[in-house]
C-alpha positions as CSV (number, residue, x, y, z in Angstrom):
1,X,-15.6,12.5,-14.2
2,X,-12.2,12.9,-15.9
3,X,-11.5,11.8,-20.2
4,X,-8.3,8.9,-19.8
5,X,-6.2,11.3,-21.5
6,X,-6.8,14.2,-18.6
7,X,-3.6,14.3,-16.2
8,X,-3.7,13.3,-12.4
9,X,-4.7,16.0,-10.2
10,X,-4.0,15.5,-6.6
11,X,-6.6,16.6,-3.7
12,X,-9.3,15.6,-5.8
13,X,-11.7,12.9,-6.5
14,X,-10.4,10.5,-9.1
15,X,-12.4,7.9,-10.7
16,X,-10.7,4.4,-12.0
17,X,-8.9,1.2,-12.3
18,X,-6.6,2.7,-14.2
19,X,-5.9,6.2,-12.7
20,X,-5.9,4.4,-9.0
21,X,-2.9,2.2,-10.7
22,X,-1.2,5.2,-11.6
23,X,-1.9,7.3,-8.9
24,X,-0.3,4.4,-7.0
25,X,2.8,4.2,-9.0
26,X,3.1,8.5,-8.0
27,X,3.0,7.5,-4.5
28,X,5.2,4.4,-4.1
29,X,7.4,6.1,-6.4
30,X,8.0,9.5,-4.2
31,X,8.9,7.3,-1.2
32,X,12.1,7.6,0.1
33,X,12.6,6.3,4.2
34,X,8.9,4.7,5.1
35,X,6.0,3.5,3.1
36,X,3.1,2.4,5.4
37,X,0.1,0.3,2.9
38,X,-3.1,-0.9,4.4
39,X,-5.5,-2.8,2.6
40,X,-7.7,-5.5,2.2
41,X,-5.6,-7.6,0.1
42,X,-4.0,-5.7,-2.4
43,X,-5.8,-7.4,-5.6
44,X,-6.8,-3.7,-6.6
45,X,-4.4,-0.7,-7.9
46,X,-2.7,-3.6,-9.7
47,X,-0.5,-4.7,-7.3
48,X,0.6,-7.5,-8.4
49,X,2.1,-6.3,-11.7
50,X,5.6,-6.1,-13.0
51,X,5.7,-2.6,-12.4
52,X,4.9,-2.5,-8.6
53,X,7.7,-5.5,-7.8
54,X,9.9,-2.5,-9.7
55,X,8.8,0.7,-7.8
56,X,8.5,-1.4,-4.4
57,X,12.3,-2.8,-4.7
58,X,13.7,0.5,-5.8
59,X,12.2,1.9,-2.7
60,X,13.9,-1.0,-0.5
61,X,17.1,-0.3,-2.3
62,X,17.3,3.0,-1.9
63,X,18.1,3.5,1.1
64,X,19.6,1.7,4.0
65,X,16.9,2.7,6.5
66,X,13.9,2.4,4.4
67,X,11.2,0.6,5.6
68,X,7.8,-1.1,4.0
69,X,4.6,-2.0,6.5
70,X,1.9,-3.7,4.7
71,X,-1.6,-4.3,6.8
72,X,-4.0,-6.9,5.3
73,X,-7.1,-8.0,5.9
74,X,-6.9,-11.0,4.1
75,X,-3.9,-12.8,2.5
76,X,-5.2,-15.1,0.1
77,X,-4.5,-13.0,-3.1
78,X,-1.0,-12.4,-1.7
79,X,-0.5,-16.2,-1.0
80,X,-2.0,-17.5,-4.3
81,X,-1.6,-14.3,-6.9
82,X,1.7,-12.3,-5.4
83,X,4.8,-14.0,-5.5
84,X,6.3,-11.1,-6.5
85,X,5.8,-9.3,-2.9
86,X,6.4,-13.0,-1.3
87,X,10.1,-12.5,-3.0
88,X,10.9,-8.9,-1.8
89,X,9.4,-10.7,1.5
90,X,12.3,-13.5,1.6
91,X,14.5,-10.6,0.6
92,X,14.1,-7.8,2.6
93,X,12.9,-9.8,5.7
94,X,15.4,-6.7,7.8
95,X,13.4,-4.2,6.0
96,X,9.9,-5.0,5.4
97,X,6.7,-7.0,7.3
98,X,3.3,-8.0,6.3
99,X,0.9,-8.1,9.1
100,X,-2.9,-9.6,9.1
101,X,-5.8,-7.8,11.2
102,X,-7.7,-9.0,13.8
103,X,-11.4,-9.6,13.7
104,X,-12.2,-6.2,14.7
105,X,-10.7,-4.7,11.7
106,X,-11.6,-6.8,8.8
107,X,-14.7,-4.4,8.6
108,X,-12.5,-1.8,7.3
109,X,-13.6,-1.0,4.0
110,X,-11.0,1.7,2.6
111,X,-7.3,1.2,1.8
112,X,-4.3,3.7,1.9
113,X,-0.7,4.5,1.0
114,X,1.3,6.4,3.3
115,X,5.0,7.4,2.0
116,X,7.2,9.6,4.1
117,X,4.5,11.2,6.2
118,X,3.8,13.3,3.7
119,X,2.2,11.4,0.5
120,X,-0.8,9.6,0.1
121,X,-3.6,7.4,-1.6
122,X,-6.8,6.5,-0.1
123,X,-9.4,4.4,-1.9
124,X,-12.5,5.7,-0.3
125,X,-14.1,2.1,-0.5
126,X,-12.5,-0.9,-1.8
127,X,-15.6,-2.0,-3.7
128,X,-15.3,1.4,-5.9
129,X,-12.7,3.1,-7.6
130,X,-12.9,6.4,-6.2
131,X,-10.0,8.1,-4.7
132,X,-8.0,10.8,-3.5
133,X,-4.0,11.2,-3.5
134,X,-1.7,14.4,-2.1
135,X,1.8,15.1,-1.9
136,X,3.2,17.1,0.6
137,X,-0.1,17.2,2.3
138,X,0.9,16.7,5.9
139,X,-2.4,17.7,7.0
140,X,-4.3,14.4,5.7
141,X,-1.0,12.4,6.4
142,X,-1.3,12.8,9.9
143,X,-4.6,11.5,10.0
144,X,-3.7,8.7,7.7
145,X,-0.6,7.5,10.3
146,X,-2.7,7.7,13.0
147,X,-5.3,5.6,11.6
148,X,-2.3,3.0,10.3
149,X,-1.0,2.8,14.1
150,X,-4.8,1.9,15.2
151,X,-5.0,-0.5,12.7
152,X,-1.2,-2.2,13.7
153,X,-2.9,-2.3,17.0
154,X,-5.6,-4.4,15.8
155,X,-3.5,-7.1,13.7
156,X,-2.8,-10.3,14.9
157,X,-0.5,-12.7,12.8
158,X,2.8,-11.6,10.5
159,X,3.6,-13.1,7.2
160,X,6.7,-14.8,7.7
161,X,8.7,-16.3,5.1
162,X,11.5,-19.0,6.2
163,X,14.0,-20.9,4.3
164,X,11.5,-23.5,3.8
165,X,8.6,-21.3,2.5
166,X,5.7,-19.8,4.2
């Protein structure tokens, strides 16, 4: 297990709240064109912090063909906890869209952060902070976006904002 005042090492197992935040902030941070997130509500990697809203509307500024995906199982933390995301929603309606999965993949017990093809997070199990990011690891990206385009097979409803809410 690592001390809090070790640096992140990527490729290896990382332990934490904490580090998984951070090792988010790496990722979203290093995205330039596409950032693919699955996961089962986002309530982990503190997603809903000041922080995040920042990284994630850099990324949709940055460029004019940059695109977000998000996958959720559930959308209940989103809804009630987010409204942060809900406003980059509203905002960048041309540039980003929250799906919901289907029964058949609400078993899914990981989450993971795809930016570029080429960076990545993947929580090993939602329940427990364990993890492992890369950068410029194609190798486990390609798995990764293969296993995000099974899983936008198996969604079934869109969070759509509108000019009169949800």
């Amino acid at each position: 297990m690592m001390g809090n005042d070790e640096i992140l090492m990527p490729n290896q197992l990382i332990i934490g709240e904490q580090r998984y935040a951070e090792a988010i902030n790496l990722v979203l941070a290093s995205a330039q064109h596409e950032l693919l997130i699955f996961g089962q509500d986002l309530s982990h990697g503190d997603f809903s912090s000041p922080q995040k809203y920042v990284l994630l509307q850099q990324f949709l500024n940055k460029n004019p063909s940059s695109y977000l995906t998000i996958i959720l199982q559930h959308t209940r933390f989103l809804l009630e906890k987010f409204p942060q995301l809900l406003s980059l929603l509203a905002t960048y309606k041309h540039k980003m869209i929250v799906y919901v999965t289907n029964q058949s993949a609400k078993h899914e017990k990981d989450c993971f952060i795809l930016a570029d093809k080429q960076n990545y997070i993947k929580r090993i199990l939602i329940d427990q902070a364990r993890f492992k990011y890369g950068l410029n690891d194609l190798a486990s990206t390609s798995l990764l976006n293969i296993r995000f385009k099974e899983l936008l097979n198996a969604t079934h409803d869109v969070v759509a904002i509108s000019k009169f809410g949800l």
